[in-house]
Each structure stands twice: as structure tokens, then as C-alpha cells.
C-alpha positions, 0 to 999 in steps of 0.5 A: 303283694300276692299270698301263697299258701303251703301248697301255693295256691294265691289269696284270689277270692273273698266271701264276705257273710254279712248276717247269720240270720235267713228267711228261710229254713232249708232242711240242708242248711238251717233245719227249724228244729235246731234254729228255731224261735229261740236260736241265739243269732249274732247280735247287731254290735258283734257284726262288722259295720259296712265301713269295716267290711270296706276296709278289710275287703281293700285290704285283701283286695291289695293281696291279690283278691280279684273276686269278692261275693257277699254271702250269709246267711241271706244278705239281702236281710242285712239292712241297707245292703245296697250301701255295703255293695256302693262302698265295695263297687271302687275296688275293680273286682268282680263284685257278687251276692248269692240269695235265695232270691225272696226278697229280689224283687224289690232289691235288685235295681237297688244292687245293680245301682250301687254296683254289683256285677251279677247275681246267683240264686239258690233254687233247689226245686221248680215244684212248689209242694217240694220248694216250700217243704224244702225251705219249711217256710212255705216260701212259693217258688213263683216268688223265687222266679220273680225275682230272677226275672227282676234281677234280670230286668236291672241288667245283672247276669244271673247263675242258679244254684240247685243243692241236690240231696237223694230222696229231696229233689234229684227229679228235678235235675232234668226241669230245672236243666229244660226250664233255665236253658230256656231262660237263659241263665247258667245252672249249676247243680252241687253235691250235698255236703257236709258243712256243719253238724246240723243237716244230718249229712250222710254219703248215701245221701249225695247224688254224685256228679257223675250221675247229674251230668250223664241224664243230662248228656240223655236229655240233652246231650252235653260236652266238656269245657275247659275251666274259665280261670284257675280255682274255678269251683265248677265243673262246666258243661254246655249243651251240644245244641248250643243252648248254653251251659250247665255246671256241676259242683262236686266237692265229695265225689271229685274235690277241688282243694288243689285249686281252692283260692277262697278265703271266707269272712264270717260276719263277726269278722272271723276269717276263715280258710276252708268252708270246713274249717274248725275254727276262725281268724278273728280280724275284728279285734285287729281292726278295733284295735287301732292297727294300720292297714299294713298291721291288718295285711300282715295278719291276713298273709299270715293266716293264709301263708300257714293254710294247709287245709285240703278237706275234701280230699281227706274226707272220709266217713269218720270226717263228718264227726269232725267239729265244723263252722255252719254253713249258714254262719260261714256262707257256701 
């Protein structure tokens, strides 16, 4: 059965965070003076167990979920993810991960195995000085790439993720757009956002969209495409010389709330109905209490029946002081 809510968008995407923990840390997401040595990650008895996750996921795979992306933090630190992509590859969904693709070379085969479907990578910048800097771990971006290639190798379709932050890496627009047109693999640029108290988000900070696709249009020259399906998060472009496409996510300057059918799990099982959302639904408590599938179902239509949230279109300058799950809890 299909759940609405107030504004009568359906229940058709799930993002599933298996771990908060990452191998990185991104001055955006996980900056090191705020999760350092002694951050209080989650501990391995408070997430859910693959077996878990499975059957939360059939659940809501039952109320209309067509699309589910394992997130983190970095999944691909989640022991033996490949188990949990096995066990969600039966439910006829467009099954997907997002990673910052340093642990892809050694992995992918393993998820195209067990049935993932394709895969995106969070890339914000070709430059190794920058890319090292921007993730504070001294990560190389040639590994990066590698696994790109390796996840290309194992037959998974690819998409590339750039967060694009003023004064970080906006002149990398123009190289990422020429080098991934060249591979092959759709790029989407998103505006910085404010998810969270801890990456110091600012409006003067975001590059606009609107500034993204016209040196694009300069570079290249680039033209409009209609959304692929309703809920779509970006906008899509392809270049006019057909070397395939380019999106742009822009959650600040042009938001989506309108169309957003995403509901979040965090890896305790809190569920949550908006990437801004102050607080969480908490499903694990359900499921070790013994209830059925049917009393499961109940209390996620009865989550998403009530959604009203719409953030980002109420944002404004005073809402980043507004209390916010993190983004490396919740996934993006």
C-alpha cells in the first residue's frame, strides 16, 4: 500500500546509513577538530544487524520503496557490506551505495556480486594538494580514481559526486566537468549545505547553481533535460556535443521539498523524514520488541502519513542555528 504524506508526496526512496564512522574527514562533513581521536562513535551493539536492516528495507519496500542507497558515514567500512547488499539484491529495487571510493578497489567486484546495481563516488576535487586537504587524511585522489575504474571494471555504472564549497574548490568545476565527460561517468555538482552544526556553513559560502551551469554552458555548451522520475534530486543537463551529462543539486538556491520522497534510516534504526530533521523515529525498538511486520508497517506509515517537513524551502539565515541531525550520522 502506498504512504502519503501531508503534502502527498509517496514513500519511494530509502537511504539506509550502516555505520557513522569514515575514513575520512571532509572539512564539510566530519572536520577532525570535532570528530577526533576521542569522538564517542556509535558502538557495534547499538546498530542494526544486517538481518535487521533486510527486514525494515522488505517492509518499506512493501509501502512503495523503489529505490534503496546504502549510505554512512563510509559503508564500505562496515564489515562484510557485501552480505547486507546480498541480502537487499531479492527486493526488485534499484539497489545503490554512495562512497568516497577509498576502499573501492578491493570491494567492487565484491558488491557487483552480491548485487548492487551501480555505484556513486564522492569526489570534490582532481588536484591532490586540494583533495588531500579537503578530506585532512592526506587520502591521494589517484586512489580515488582507481577505484572508479575498479567499480567500472566489475560492470557497475558510475555517477560522481562533487560538493562544491567557495574558496575550497569552485576551480575545479570546469576539470572535473572535462575529465569525467571524457570517462564516461555522469557528474553532479551540489551546493554546500547546512546539515549539522559542524561545518561552519555560511550562504556566502555556496557556489549557486545557477553560477555552476552557466561556465559550464561557457566551457561546453549545455541544454535542459527533463527529470527522469518524479522526486528526482538533480537537475540534469547534457552537453550539447552529446558527450553525455552533468547535474546540479541545488538544495539552497532552487529547493526540491515539493517533490522529496526520501526517507533516511540512520544506522541505529532512527528514521528519519527530512536530511534536516531534528530528531528521529526510533524503529530499532519496534523491531526488538517482537512486533510483526504489519505492526512494523504501521508505525513507518504512521511516521511518513504525519511528514510535513519542507526545510528547504523555509531556509533562511536564522535556520542554521536550528538543532540538526549530522550528515555523517544520517548519510546525504
Amino acid at each position: 500500500m502506498e504512504a502519503l504524506d501531508t503534502f502527498g508526496r509517496p514513500l519511494a526512496d530509502l537511504r539506509i546509513s550502516v555505520t557513522d564512522r569514515c575514513n575520512f574527514r571532509c572539512v564539510y562533513c566530519m572536520p577532525k577538530d570535532v570528530y577526533g581521536r576521542d569522538h564517542a562513535f556509535l558502538d557495534r551493539r547499538e546498530l542494526l544487524t544486517f538481518e535487521e536492516i533486510a527486514r525494515v528495507a522488505r517492509v518499506f519496500v512493501d509501502q512503495g520503496v523503489r529505490k534503496i542507497r546504502i549510505t554512512g558515514g563510509e559503508p564500505l567500512v562496515r564489515r562484510d557490506i557485501e552480505r547486507l547488499i546480498g541480502l537487499l539484491a531479492g527486493l526488485g529495487v534499484d539497489l545503490t551505495l554512495t562512497t568516497n571510493g577509498s576502499l573501492l578497489p578491493q570491494k567492487a567486484q565484491q558488491l557487483a556480486d552480491a548485487g548492487l546495481r551501480r555505484i556513486t563516488v564522492s569526489l570534490d576535487s582532481l588536484d591532490d594538494a586540494q583533495f588531500r586537504a579537503l578530506n585532512d587524511v592526506d587520502f591521494p585522489v589517484a586512489r580515488v580514481l582507481e577505484g572508479i575504474d575498479a567499480a567500472s571494471a566489475a560492470g557497475l555504472p558510475v555517477k560522481v559526486n562533487a560538493v562544491v564549497k567557495r574558496g575550497a574548490n569552485e576551480d575545479q568545476i570546469l576539470p572535473l566537468a572535462a575529465f569525467f565527460r571524457e570517462q564516461g561517468h555522469t557528474l553532479r555538482f551540489i551546493e554546500f549545505m547546512d546539515v549539522g552544526h559542524t561545518n561552519g556553513w555560511r550562504l556566502d559560502d555556496v557556489v549557486p547553481a545557477g553560477e555552476i551551469v552557466a561556465a559550464l554552458d561557457g566551457a561546453f555548451g549545455v541544454e535542459p533535460v527533463d527529470a527522469g522520475y518524479r522526486g528526482e534530486v538533480a537537475r540534469r543537463w547534457r552537453y550539447r556535443d552529446g558527450r553525455g551529462e552533468v547535474g546540479v543539486i541545488a538544495s539552497v538556491t532552487q529547493p526540491f521539498c515539493g517533490d522529496c520522497t526520501r526517507a533516511r534510516l540512520s544506522a541505529e534504526g532512527r528514521l528519519f523524514t527530512c536530511l534536516f530533521a531534528v530528531r528521529g523515529h526510533d524503529l530499532r525498538a519496534t523491531l526488538r520488541s517482537g512486533a510483526t511486520d504489519e505492526e512494523l508497517e504501521e508505525r513507518i506509515a504512521g511516521v511518513w502519513s504525519a511528514r510535513s517537513d519542507r526545510y528547504s524551502e523555509l531556509r533562511a539565515r536564522s535556520t542554521p542555528d536550528l538543532p540538526k541531525v549530522e550528515m555523517s550520522y544520517i548519510g546525504g
